[in-house]
N, CA, C and O atoms as a Tripos MOL2 file, in Angstrom:
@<TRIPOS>MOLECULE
protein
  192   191    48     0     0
PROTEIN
NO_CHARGES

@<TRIPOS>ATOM
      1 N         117.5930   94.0510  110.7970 N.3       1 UNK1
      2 CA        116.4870   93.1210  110.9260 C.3       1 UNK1
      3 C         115.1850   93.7310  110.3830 C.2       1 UNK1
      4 O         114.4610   93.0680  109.6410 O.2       1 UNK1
      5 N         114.8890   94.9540  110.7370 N.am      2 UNK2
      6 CA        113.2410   95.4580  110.2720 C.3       2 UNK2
      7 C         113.7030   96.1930  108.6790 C.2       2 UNK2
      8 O         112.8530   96.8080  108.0360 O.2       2 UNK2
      9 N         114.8560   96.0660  108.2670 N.am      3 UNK3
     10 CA        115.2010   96.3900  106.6130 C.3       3 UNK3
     11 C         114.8230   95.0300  105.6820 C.2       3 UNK3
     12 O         114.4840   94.9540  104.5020 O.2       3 UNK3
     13 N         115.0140   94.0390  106.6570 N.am      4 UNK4
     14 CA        114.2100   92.6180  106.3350 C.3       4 UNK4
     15 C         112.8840   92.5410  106.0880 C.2       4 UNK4
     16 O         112.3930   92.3140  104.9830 O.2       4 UNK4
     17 N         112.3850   92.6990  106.9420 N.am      5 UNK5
     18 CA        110.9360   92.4610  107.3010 C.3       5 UNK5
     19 C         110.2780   93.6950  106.7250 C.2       5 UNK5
     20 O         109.0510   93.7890  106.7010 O.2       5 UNK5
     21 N         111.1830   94.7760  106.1980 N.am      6 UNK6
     22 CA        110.3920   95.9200  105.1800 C.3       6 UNK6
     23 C         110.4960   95.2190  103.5850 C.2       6 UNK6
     24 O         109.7530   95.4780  102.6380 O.2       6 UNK6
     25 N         111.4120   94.4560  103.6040 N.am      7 UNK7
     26 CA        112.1570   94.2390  101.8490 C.3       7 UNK7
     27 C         110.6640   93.0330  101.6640 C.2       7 UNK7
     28 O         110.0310   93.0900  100.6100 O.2       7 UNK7
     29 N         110.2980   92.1610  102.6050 N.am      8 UNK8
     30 CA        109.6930   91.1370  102.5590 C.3       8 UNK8
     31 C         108.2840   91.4660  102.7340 C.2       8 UNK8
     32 O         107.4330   90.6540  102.3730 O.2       8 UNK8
     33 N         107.9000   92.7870  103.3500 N.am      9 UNK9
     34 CA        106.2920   92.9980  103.1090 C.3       9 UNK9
     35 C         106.0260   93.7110  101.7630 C.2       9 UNK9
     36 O         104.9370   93.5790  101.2050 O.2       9 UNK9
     37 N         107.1760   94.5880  101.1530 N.am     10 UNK10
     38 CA        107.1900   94.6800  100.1640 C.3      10 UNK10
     39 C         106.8870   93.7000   98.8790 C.2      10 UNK10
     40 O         106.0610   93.9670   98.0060 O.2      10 UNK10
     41 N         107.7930   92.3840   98.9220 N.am     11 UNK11
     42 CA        107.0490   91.7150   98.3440 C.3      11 UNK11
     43 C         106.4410   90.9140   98.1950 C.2      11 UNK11
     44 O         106.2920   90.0500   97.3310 O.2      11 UNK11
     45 N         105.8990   91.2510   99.3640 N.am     12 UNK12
     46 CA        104.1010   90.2200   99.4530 C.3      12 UNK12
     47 C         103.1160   91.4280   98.8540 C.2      12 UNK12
     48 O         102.1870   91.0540   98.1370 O.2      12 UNK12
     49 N         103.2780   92.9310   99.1230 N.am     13 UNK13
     50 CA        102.5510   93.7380   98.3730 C.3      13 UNK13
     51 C         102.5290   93.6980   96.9250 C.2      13 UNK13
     52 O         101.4950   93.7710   96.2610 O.2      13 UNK13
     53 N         103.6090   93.5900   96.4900 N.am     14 UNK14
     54 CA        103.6460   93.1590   94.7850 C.3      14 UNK14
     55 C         102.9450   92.3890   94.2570 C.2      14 UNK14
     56 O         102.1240   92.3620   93.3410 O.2      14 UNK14
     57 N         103.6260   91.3840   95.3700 N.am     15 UNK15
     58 CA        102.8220   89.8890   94.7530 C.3      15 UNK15
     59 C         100.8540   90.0520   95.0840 C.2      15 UNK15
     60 O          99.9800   89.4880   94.4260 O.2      15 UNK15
     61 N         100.6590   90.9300   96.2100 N.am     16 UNK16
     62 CA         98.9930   90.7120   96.2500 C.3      16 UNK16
     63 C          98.7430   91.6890   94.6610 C.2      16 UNK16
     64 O          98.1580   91.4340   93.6080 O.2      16 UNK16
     65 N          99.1870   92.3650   94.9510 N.am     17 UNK17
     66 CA         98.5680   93.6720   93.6460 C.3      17 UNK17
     67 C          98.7770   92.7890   92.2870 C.2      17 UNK17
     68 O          97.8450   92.7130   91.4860 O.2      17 UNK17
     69 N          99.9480   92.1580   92.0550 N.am     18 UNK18
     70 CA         99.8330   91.2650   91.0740 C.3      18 UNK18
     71 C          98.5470   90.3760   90.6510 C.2      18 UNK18
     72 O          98.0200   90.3890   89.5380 O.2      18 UNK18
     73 N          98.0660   89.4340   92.0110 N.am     19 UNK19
     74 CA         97.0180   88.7780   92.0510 C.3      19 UNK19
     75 C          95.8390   89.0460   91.9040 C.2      19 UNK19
     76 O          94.9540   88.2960   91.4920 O.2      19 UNK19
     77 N          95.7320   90.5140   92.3510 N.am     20 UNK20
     78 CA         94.4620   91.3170   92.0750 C.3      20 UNK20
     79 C          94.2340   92.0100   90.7410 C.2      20 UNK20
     80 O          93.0720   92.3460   90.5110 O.2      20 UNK20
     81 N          95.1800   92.2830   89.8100 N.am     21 UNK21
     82 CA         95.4920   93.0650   88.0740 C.3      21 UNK21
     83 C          94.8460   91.4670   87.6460 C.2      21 UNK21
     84 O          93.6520   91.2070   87.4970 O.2      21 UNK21
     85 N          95.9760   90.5370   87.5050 N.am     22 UNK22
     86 CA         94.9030   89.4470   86.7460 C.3      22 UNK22
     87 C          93.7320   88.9280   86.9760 C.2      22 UNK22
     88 O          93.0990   88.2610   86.1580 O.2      22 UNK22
     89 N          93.2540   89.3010   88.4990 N.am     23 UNK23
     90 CA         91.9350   88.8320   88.7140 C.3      23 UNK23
     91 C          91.0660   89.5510   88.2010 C.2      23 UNK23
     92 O          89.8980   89.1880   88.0630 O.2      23 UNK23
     93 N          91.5090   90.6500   87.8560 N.am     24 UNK24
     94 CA         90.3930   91.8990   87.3160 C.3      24 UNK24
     95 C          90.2980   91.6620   85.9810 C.2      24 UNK24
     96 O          89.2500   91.7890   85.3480 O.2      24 UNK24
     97 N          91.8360   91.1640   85.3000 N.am     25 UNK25
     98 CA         91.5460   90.5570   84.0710 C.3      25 UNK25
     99 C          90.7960   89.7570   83.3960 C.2      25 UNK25
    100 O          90.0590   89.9820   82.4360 O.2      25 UNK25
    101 N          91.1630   88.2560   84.2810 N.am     26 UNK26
    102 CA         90.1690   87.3880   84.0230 C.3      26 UNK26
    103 C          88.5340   87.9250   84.1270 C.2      26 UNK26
    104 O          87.7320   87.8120   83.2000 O.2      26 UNK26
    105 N          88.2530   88.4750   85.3410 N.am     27 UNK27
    106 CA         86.4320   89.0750   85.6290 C.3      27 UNK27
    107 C          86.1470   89.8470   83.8410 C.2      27 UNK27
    108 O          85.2400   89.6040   83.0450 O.2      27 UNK27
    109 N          87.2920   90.7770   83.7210 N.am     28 UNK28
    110 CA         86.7190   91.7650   82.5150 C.3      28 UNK28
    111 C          86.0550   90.5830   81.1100 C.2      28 UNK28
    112 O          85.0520   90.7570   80.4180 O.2      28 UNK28
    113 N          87.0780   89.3860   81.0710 N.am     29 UNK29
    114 CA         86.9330   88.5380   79.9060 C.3      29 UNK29
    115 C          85.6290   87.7320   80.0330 C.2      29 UNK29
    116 O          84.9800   87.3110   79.0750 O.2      29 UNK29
    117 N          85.2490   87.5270   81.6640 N.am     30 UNK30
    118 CA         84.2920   86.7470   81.5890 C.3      30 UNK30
    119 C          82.9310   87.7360   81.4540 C.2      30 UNK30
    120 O          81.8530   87.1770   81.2520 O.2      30 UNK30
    121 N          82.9720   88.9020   81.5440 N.am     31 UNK31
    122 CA         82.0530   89.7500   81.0360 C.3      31 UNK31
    123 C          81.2200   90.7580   82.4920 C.2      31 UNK31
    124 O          80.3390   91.5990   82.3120 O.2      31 UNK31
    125 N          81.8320   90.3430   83.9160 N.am     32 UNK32
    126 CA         81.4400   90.5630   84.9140 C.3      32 UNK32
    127 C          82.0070   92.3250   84.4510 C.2      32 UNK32
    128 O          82.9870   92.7960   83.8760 O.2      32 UNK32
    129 N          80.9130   92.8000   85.0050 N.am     33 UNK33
    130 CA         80.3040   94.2160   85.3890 C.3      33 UNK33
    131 C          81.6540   94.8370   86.5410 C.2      33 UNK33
    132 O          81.8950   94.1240   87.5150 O.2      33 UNK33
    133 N          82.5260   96.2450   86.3460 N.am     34 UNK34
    134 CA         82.6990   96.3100   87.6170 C.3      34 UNK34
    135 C          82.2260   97.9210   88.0590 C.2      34 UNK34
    136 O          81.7260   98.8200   87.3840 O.2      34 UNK34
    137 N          82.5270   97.8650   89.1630 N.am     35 UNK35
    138 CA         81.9770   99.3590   89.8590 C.3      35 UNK35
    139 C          80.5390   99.1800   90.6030 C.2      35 UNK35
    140 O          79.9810   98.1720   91.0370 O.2      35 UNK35
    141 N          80.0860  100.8060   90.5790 N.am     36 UNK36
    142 CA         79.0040  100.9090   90.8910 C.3      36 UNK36
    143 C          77.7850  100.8070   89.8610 C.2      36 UNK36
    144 O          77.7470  101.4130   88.7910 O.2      36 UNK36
    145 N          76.7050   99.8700   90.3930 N.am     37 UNK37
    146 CA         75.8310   99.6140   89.4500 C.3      37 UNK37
    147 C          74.9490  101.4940   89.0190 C.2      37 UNK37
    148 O          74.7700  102.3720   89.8640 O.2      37 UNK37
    149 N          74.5140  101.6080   87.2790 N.am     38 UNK38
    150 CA         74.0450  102.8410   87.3390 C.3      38 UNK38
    151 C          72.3660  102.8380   87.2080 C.2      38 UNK38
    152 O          71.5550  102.0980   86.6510 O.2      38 UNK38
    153 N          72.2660  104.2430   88.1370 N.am     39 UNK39
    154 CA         71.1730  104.1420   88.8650 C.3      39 UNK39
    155 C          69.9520  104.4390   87.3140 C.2      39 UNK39
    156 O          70.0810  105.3090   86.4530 O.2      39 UNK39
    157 N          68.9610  103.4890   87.4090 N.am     40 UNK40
    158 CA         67.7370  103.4700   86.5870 C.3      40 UNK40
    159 C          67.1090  105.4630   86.6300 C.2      40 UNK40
    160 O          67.4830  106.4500   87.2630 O.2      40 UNK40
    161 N          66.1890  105.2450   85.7430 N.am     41 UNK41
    162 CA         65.6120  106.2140   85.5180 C.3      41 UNK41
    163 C          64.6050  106.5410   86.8860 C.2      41 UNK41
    164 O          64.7720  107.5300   87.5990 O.2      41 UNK41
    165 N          63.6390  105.6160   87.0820 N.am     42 UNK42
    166 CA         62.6960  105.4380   88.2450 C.3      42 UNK42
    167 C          63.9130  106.0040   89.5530 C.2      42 UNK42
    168 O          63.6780  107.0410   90.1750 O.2      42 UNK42
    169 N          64.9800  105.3020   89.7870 N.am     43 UNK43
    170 CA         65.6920  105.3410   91.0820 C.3      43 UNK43
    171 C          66.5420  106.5400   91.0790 C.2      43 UNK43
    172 O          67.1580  106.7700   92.1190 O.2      43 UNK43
    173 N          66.7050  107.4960   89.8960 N.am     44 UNK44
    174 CA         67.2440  108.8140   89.6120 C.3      44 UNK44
    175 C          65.8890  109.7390   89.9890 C.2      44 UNK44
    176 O          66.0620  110.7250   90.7050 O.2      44 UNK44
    177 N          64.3730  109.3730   89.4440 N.am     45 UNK45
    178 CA         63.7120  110.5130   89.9840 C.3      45 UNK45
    179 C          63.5360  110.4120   91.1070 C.2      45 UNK45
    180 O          63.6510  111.5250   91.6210 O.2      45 UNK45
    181 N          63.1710  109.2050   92.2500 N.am     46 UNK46
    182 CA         63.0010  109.2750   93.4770 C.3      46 UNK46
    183 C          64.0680  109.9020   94.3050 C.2      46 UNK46
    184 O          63.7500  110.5210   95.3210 O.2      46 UNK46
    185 N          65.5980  109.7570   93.8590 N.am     47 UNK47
    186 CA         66.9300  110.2460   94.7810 C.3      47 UNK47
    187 C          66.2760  111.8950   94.5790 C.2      47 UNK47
    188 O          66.4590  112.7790   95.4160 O.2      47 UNK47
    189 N          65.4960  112.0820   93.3030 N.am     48 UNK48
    190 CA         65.2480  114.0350   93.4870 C.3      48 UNK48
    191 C          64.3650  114.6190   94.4190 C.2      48 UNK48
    192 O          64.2560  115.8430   94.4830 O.2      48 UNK48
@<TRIPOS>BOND
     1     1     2 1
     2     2     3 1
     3     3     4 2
     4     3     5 am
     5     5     6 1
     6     6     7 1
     7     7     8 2
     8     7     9 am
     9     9    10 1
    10    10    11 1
    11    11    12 2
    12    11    13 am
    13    13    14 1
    14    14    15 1
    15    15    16 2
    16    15    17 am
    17    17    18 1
    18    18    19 1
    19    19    20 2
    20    19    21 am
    21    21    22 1
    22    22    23 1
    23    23    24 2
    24    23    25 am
    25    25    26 1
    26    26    27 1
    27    27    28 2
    28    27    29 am
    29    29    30 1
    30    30    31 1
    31    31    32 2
    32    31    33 am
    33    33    34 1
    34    34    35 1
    35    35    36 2
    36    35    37 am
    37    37    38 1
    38    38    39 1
    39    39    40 2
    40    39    41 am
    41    41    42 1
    42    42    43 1
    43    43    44 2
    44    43    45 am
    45    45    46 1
    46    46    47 1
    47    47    48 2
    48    47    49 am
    49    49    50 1
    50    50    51 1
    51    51    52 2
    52    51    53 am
    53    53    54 1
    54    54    55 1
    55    55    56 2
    56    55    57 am
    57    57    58 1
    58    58    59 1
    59    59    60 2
    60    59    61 am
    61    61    62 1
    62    62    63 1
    63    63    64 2
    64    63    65 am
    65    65    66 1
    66    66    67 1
    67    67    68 2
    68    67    69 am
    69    69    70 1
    70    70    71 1
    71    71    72 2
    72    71    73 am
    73    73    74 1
    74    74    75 1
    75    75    76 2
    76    75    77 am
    77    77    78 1
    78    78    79 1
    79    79    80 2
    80    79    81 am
    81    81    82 1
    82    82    83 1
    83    83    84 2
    84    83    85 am
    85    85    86 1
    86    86    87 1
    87    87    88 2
    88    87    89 am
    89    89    90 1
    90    90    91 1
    91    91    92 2
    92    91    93 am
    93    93    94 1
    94    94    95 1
    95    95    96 2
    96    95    97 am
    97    97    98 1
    98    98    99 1
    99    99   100 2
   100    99   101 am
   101   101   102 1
   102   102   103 1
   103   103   104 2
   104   103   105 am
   105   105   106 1
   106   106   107 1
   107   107   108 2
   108   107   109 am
   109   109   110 1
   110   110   111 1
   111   111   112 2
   112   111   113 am
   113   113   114 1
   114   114   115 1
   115   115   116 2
   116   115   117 am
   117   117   118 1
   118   118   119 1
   119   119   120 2
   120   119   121 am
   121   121   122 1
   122   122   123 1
   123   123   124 2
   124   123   125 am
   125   125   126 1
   126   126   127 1
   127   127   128 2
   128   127   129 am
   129   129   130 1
   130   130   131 1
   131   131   132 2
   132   131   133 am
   133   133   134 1
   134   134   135 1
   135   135   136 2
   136   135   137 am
   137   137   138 1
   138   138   139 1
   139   139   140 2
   140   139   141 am
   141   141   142 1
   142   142   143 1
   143   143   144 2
   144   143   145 am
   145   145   146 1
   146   146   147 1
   147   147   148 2
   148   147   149 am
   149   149   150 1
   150   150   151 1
   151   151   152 2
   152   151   153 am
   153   153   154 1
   154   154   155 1
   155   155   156 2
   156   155   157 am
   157   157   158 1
   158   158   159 1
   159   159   160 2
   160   159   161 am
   161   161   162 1
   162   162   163 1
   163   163   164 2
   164   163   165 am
   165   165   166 1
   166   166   167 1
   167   167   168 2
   168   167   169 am
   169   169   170 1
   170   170   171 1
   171   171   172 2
   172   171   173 am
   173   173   174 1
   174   174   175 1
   175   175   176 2
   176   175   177 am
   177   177   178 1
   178   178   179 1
   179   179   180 2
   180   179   181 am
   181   181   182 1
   182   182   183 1
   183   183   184 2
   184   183   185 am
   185   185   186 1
   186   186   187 1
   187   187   188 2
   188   187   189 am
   189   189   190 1
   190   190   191 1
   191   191   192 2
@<TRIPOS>SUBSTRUCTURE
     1 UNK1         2 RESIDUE 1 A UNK
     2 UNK2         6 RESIDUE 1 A UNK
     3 UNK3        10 RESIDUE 1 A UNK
     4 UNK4        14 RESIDUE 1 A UNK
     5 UNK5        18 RESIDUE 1 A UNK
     6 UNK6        22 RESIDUE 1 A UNK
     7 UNK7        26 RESIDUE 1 A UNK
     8 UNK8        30 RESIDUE 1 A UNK
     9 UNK9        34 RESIDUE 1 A UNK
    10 UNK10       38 RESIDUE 1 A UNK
    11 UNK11       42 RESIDUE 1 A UNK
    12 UNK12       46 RESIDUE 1 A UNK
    13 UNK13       50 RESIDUE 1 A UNK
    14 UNK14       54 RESIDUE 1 A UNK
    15 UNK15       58 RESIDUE 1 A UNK
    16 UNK16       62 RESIDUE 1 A UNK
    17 UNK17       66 RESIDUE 1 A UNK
    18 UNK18       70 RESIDUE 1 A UNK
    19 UNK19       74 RESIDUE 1 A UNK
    20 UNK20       78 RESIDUE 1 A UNK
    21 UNK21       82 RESIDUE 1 A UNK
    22 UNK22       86 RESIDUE 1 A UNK
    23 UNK23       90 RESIDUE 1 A UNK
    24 UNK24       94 RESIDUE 1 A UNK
    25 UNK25       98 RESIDUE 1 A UNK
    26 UNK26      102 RESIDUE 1 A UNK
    27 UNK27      106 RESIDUE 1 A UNK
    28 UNK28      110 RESIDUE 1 A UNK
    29 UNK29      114 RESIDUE 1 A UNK
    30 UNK30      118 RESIDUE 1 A UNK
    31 UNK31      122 RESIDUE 1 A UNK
    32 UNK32      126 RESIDUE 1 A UNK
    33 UNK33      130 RESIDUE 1 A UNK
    34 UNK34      134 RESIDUE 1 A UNK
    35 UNK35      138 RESIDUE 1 A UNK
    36 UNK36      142 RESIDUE 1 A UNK
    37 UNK37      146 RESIDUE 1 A UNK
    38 UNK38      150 RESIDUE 1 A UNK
    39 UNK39      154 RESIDUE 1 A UNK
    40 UNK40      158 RESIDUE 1 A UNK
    41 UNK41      162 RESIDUE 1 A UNK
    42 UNK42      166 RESIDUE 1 A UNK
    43 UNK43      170 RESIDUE 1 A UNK
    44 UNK44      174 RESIDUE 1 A UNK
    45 UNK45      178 RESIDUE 1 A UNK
    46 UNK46      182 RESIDUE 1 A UNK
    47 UNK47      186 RESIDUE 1 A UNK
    48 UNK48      190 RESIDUE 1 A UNK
């Protein structure tokens, strides 16, 4: 029974990670930015 319910969260994990690769795809095409935004010149001397 829980060799079941391992085979089957398995592939709901596939399937999310799947959903999340093309979503990153589509974002890259529409030109959306990803990560951390990089820090300005002004906001690099104040972090010193």
């Amino acid at each position: 029974m829980l060799t079941i319910f391992a085979g089957i969260a398995q592939f709901e994990r596939k399937i999310m990670l799947q959903r999340c690769n093309e979503g990153r795809i589509i974002a890259i095409y529409k030109g959306v930015k990803m990560g951390r935004p990089r820090t300005g010149g002004t906001q690099l001397e104040y972090a010193l």
